[in-house]
C-alpha positions in Angstrom: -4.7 9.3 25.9 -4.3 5.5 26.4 -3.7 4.0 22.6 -5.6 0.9 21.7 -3.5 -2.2 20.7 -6.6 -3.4 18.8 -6.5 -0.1 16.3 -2.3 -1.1 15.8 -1.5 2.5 17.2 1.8 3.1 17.0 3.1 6.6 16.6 6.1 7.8 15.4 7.5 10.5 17.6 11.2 11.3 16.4 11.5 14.4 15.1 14.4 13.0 12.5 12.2 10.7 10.7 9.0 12.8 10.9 11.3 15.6 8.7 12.6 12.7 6.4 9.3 11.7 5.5 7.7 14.8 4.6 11.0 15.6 2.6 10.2 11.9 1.0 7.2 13.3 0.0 7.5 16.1 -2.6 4.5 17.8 -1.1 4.8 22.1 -1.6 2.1 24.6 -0.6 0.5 23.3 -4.3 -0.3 19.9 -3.3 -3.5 18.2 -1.7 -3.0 15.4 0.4 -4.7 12.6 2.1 -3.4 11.2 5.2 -4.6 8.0 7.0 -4.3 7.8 10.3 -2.8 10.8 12.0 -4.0 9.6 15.4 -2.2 12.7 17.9 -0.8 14.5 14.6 3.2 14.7 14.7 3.3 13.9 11.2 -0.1 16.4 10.3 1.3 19.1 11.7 4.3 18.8 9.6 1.9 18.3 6.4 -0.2 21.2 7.1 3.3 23.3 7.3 4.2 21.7 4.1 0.9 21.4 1.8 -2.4 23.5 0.3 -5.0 21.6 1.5 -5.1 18.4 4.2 -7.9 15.6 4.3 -7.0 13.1 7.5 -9.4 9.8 8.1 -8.8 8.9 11.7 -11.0 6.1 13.6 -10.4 6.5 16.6 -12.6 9.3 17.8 -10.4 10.6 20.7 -7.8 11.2 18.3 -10.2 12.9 15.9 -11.8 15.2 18.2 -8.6 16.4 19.4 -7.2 17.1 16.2 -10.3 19.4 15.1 -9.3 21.0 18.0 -5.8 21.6 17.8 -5.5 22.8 14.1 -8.3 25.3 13.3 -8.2 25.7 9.7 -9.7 26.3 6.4 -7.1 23.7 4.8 -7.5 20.8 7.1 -10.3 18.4 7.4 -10.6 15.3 9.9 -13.2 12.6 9.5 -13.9 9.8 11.9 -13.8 7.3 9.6 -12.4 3.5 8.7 -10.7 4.9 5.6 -11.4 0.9 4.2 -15.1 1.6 4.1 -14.7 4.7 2.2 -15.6 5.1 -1.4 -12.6 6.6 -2.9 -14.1 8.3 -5.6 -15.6 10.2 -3.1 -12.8 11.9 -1.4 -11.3 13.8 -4.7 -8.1 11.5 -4.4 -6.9 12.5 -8.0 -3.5 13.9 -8.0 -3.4 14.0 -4.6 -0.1 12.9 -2.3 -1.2 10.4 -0.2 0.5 9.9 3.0 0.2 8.0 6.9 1.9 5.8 9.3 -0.4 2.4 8.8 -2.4 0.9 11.7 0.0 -2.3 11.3 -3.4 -4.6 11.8 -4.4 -2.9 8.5 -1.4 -1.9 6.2 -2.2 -4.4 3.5 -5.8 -3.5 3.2 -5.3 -0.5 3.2 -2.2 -0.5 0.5 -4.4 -2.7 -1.7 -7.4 -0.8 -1.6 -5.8 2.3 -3.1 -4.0 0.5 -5.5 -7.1 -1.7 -6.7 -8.9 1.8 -7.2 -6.7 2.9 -10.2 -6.7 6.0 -9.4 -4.5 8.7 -10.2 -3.4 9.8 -7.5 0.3 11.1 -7.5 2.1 8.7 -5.3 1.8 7.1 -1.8 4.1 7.3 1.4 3.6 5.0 3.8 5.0 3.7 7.1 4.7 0.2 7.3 6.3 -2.9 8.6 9.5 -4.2 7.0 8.6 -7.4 6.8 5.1 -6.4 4.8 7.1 -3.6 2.9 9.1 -6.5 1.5 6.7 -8.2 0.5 5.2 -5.6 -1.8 8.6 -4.7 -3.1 9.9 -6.2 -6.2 12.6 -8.4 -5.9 14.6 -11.9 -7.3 11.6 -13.4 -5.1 8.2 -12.6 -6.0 5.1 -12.7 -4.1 1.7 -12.5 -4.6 1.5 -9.1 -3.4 4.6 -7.7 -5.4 3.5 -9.1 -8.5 -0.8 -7.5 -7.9 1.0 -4.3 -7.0 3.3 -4.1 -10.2 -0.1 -4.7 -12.2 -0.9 -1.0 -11.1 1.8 0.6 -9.4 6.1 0.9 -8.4 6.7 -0.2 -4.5 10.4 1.0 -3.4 11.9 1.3 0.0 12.8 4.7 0.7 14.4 4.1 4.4 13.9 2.1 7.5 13.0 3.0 11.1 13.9 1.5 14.3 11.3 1.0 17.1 12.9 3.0 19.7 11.5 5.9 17.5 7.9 5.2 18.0 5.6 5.3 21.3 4.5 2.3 22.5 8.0 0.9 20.5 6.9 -2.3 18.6 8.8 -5.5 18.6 9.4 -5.1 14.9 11.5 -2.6 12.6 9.7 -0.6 10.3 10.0 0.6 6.4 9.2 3.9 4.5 7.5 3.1 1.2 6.9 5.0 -1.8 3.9 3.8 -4.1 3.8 5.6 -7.3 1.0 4.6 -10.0 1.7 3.8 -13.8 -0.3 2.7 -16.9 2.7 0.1 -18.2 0.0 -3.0 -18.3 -3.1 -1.2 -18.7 -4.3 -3.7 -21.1 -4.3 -6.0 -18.1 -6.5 -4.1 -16.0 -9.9 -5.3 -17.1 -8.9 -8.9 -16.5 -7.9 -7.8 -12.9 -10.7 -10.2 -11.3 -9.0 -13.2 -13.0 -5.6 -12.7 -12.7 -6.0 -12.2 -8.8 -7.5 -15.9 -9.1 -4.6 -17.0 -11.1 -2.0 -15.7 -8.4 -3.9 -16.9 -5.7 -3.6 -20.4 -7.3 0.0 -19.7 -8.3 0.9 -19.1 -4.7 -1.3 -21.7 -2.9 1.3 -23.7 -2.7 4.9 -21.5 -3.2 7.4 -24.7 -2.8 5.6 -26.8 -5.6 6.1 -26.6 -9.4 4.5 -24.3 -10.9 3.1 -27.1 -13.3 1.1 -28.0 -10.2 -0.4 -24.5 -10.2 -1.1 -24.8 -14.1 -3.3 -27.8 -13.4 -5.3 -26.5 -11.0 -6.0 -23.7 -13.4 -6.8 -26.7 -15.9 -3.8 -24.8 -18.4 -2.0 -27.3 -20.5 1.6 -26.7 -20.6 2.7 -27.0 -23.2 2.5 -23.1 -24.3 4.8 -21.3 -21.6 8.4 -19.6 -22.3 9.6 -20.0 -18.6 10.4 -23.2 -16.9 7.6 -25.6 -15.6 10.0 -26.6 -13.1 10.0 -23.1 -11.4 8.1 -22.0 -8.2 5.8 -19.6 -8.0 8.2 -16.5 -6.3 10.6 -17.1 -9.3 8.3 -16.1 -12.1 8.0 -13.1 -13.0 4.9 -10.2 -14.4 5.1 -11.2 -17.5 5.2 -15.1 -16.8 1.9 -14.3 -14.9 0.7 -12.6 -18.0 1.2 -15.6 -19.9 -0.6 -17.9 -17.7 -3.4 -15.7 -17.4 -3.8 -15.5 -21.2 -3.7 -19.1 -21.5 -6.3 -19.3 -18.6 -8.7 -16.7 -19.6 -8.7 -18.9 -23.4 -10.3 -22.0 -21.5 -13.2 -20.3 -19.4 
């Protein structure tokens, strides 16, 4: 089947990494997992091999037909669907292993809308660009991402991947990524809507002062333990914590 450049289809065909993912993932003939975007199934055939019970969300109908085709079975299910427009409380995702090699068009979305869910689900592996996985991951930089994702969840690299093992090979280098949720800031959660508005502000602008960001939140100054001299990437969770605080006082 010809792949669609506008669905980011890139599929990982190296029998090497397809084993070192599914080793990555701690799945055993106990676990349920998710995966999104199987598209011609290396990696699902591997997870069905591996786990109790499969649920695969694939858009691209060619792909889906074929795969409720290929694997018969009372422990796999495929559904031709955009796996953003799905209500996640639907799909059981509780304690399930969630796995897939991301549409590259997509990854953040898709990363995001898991983690914004809150779920507890038991971790995440992705396949995702190394340039996007680095900017989830927490590091002496920060980002906007890495700091949202450490509000509900640990981002580490497990290991890269070179083009060449993919069909069509991209132009860029990929990372394996393991997302596993935690409850360390749960007190945070509920001002979730706000503090994405403060790290949007925060990181309007990385190369300024963050004093520049306070003002624009209208937060005096005066009240911060880290530098107002800093930039936004070298704050850190807890820095954001204090500027929410301070933010949320004032609306």
């Amino acid at each position: 089947m010809k792949l669609k450049k506008s669905l980011g289809q890139n599929f990982l065909k190296d029998i090497f990494y397809l084993d070192k993912i599914i080793t990555s993932s701690q799945i055993n003939k106990t676990k349920n997992v998710v995966e999104i975007g199987p598209g011609d199934g290396a990696l699902t055939e591997l997870i069905l091999q591996n786990s109790n019970h499969l649920k695969a969300f694939e858009l691209d109908n060619r792909f889906c037909e074929f795969l409720k085709k290929k694997y018969i079975s009372s422990n796999f299910q495929v559904f031709n669907k955009n796996f953003l427009d799905i209500d996640l409380g639907d799909i059981a995702i509780n304690e399930n292993i969630i796995m897939g090699n991301l549409p590259y068009n997509v990854s953040s979305q898709i990363i995001i809308k898991i983690i914004e869910s809150n779920l507890s689900y038991q971790h995440c592996i992705f396949l995702i660009q190394k340039e996007l996985a680095n900017r989830f991951i927490k590091s002496s930089k920060s980002s906007k991402l890495s700091i949202q994702s450490q509000l509900f969840c640990d981002v580490e690299p497990l290991f890269d991947i070179p083009p060449e093992a993919f069909d069509p090979a991209p132009k860029v280098n990929s990372t394996v990524i393991k997302i596993t949720p935690h409850s360390q800031y749960k007190k945070y959660i509920p001002s979730y809507s706000n503090f994405k508005k403060v790290l949007t502000i925060c990181f309007a602008n990385p190369r300024k002062k963050i004093s520049t960001a306070l003002k624009n939140l209208n937060v005096g100054s005066s009240k911060f333990s880290f530098d107002l001299n800093s930039r936004a990437e070298e704050l850190e969770i807890n820095d954001y914590f204090e500027i929410l605080m301070q933010y949320e006082s004032q609306i």
